[in-house]
N, C-alpha and C positions, 0 to 999 in steps of 0.2 A: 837123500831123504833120511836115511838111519841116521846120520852124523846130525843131524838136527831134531831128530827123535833123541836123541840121546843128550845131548844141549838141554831141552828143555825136560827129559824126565829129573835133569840135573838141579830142575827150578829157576833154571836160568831165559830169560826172554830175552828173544830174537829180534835182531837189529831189521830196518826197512829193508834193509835188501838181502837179509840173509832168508826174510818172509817171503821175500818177490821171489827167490831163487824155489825155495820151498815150493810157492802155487805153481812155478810154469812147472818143476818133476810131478807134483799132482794132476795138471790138464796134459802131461805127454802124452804120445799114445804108448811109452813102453811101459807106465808107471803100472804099481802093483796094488793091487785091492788092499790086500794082507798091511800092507807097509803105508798108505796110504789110513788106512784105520788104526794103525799102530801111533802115527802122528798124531791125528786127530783124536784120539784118546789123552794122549801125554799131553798136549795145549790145553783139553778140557780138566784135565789134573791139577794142572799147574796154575790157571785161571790166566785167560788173553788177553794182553792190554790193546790201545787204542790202536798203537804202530801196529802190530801183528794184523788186526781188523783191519784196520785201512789199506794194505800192502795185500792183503789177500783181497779185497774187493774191487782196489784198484786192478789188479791181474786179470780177474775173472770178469772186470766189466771186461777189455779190452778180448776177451776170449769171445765176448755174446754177439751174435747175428743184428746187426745194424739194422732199422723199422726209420720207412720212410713218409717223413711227418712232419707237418711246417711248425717254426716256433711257435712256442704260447708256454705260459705260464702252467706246468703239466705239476699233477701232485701224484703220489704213490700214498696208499695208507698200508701197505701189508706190514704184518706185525713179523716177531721173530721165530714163532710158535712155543712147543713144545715149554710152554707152563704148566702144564699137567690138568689146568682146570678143567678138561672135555665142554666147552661152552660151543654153542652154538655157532655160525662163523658170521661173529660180529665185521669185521674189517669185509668182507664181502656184500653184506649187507648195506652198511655203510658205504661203501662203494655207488651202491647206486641211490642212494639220498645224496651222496655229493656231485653228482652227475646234473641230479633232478634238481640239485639249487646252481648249476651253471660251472661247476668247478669239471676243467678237462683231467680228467681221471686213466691213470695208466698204472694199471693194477698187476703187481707180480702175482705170481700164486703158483701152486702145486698140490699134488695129490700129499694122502696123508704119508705124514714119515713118523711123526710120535705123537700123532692124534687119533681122533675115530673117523675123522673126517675133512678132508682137509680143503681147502679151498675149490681146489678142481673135481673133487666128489662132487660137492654141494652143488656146483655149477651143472656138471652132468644131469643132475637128479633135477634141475632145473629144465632142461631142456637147452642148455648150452653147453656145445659139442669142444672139443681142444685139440680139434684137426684140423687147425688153422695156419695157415703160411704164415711166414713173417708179413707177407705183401695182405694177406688178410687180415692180422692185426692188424696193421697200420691204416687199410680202408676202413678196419672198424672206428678206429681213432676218431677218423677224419670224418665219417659221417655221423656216426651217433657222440661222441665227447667223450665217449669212455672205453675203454678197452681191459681186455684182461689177457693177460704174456704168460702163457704156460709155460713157466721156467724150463723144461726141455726142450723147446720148442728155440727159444731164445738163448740158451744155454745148450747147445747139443754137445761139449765137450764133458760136459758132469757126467756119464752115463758111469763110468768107474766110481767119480766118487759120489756116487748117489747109492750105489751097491756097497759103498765101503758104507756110509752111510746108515744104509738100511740094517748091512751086518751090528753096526755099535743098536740101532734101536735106541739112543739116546741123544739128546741136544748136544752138537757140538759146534764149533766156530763158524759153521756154514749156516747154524740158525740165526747168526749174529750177522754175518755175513749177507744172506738173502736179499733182504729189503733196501742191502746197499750198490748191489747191482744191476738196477734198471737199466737196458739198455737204453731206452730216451733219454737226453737231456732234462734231469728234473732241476727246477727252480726251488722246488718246493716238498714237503715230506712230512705226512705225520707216523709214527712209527710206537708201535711197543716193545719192550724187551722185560724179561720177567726177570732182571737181575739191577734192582733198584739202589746196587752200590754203582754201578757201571753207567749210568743213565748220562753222566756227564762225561764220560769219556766219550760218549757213544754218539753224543750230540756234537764231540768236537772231532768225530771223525766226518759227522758231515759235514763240517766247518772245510776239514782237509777236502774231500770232494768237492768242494762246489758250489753247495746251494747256499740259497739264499736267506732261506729264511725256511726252519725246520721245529717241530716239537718232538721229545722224546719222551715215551710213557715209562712208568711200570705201576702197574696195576695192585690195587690193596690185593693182596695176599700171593701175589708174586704174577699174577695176573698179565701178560704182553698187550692188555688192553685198558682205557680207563673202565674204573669199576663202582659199582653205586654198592661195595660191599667195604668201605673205609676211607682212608685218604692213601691218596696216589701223588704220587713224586712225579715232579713233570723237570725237563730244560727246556726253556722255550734259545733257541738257534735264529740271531737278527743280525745278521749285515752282518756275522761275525763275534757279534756278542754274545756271551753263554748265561741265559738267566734262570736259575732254579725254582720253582715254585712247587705249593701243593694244593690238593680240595679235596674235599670230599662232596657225592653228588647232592649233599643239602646245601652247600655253598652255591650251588647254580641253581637251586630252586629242584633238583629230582629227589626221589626219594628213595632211602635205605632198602638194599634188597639184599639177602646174601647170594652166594654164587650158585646156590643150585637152582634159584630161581630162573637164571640162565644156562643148564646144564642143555648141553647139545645130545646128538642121540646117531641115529645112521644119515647117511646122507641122505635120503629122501626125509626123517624127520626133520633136520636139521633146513631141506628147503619147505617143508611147508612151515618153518619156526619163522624162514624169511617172507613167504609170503602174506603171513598174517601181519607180521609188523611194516611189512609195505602198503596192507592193506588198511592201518592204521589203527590195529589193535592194541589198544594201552594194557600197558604191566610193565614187568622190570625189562622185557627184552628191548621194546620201544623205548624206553626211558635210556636202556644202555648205547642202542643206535643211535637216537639224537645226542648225547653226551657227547660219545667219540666221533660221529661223524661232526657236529658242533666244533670238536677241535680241532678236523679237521678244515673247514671252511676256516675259521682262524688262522692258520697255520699258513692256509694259502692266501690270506688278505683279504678274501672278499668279506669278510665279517673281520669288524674294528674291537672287536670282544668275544670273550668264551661264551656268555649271555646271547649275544647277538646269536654267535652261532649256533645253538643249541634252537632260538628260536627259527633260523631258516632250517637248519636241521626238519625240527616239525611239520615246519610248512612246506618244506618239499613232497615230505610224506602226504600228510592232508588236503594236498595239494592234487595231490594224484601224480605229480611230477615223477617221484619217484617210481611207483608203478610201472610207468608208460616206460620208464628207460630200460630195467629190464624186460618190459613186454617187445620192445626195439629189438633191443641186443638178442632175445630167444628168435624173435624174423629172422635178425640179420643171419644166426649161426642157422637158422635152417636155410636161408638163400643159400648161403655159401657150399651147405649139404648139400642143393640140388644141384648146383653149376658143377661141384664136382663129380655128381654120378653122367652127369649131360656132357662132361665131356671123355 
């Protein structure tokens, strides 16, 4: 691990397999906290290319706990985080507006690492629990359409570098990393990353993974999400092809909002930010829901346009669709609470 801390404080980047070699010394059990954050400093120094990403996500899927789950066309939206904007947790949200328009949804997430709130907060304060087997993920899959994989839970080898991690307190290649390690089989993926020089690298590293057909965000003002506060850099990811595009939310018909319109708060703020825009209250949070969840249905095919999608986006909400899917998934995580105190 030093001999390649030292490689790249040199400004030098790491060949595919000198990366591979790197992540199995990070998931050892003799690896070292101290040495392990000493790396992961020096990559974020030096700025990570696509090899390096792909070679550490390829490692770390092959590390994560296997969820038993029959094919389908599965989509991930988690973003990369750690853009600093403290927004409310749009991709979780979005999550279940893409459940409520028929998209099977397998959602990574975690607790905060350089937010206020992070995905599995928000869920907690919801009333969905992340004391979930792998075998209970996977029932959730398979009965309600959506599921959400607390990254430790799927990932039990990170416990070091979550700690190395937590020590840096800043974004490093594991935030790049995250969203590309689903343990499911995804076809499909929409994703943001708040480094809008790297968007197309990052769309051809899921080209190198697999899928099939992906979108890559970065959000006006560096944002891991689209943003109704400017124009966002997309790659749209098809059969292989890398195509660039951009919009701002008046190109789809939403409207201009800056980001603090969207500013998040503790996790219980932050769920009841979700429950009102599930309940179908308009402003900029609703407006950013439907956008991103919008690209998401895109991304995954069932909407033949970002327009299209934006309007199932709505009408899942309006719908009530939405709603009922997290009212689902709050049953199902307390079924699963009772079967385990009953046995």
């Amino acid at each position: 691990m030093k001999n390649y801390t030292r490689k790249v404080e040199e400004g030098l980047n790491l060949r595919y397999e000198e990366m591979e070699d790197a992540a199995n010394q990070m998931f050892s059990d003799e690896a070292d906290i101290e040495e392990i954050a000493a790396f992961l400093i020096a990559l974020s120094k030096k700025g990570e290319t696509a090899t390096e990403v792909g070679a550490l996500a390829s490692v770390m899927t092959s590390h994560a706990v296997g969820l038993d789950v029959p094919e389908a066309r599965y989509l991930d939206n988690c973003g990369t985080g750690g853009d600093g904007s403290n927004s409310f947790n749009i991709s979780t949200t979005s999550a279940f507006v893409l459940a409520g328009a028929g998209v099977k949804v397998a959602k990574h997430g975690n607790r905060k690492i350089t937010s206020a709130a992070g995905s599995q907060d928000a869920l907690d304060a919801l009333g969905i629990h992340c004391n979930f087997t792998p075998d209970d993920m996977g029932r959730m899959l398979r009965e309600e359409g959506i599921a959400f994989l607390f990254a430790p839970i799927v990932h039990p080898k990170m416990k070091k570098i979550g700690e190395a991690r937590r020590k840096i307190g800043k974004p490093t290649i594991f935030n790049l990393v995250g969203p590309l390690t689903n343990p499911i089989t995804l076809q499909t993926q929409f994703t943001g990353i708040n480094r809008p020089d790297f968007i197309m690298e990052y769309a051809s590293v899921m080209r190198m993974l697999g899928r099939d057909r992906a979108i890559v965000v970065s959000g006006a003002g560096g944002m891991d999400e689209a943003s109704l506060a400017g124009q966002n850099s997309f790659v749209l990811m098809d059969k292989g092809d890398l195509i660039p595009f951009s919009l701002t939310a008046e190109d789809v018909g939403l409207a201009y909002a800056p980001h603090s319109a969207i500013r998040g708060g503790s996790p219980e703020e932050n769920a009841a930010m979700i429950h009102s825009v599930l309940q179908g209250e308009r402003g900029p949070r609703f407006d950013t829901v439907v956008f991103n969840a919008g690209l998401g249905l895109f991304a995954n095919g069932v909407a033949d346009s970002i327009q299209e999608g934006i309007e199932r986006a709505t009408d899942s909400i309006l719908s009530g669709n939405a709603l009922q899917k997290l009212e689902a998934v709050v049953e199902f995580s307390e079924k699963i609470g009772q079967e385990a105190m009953a046995r």
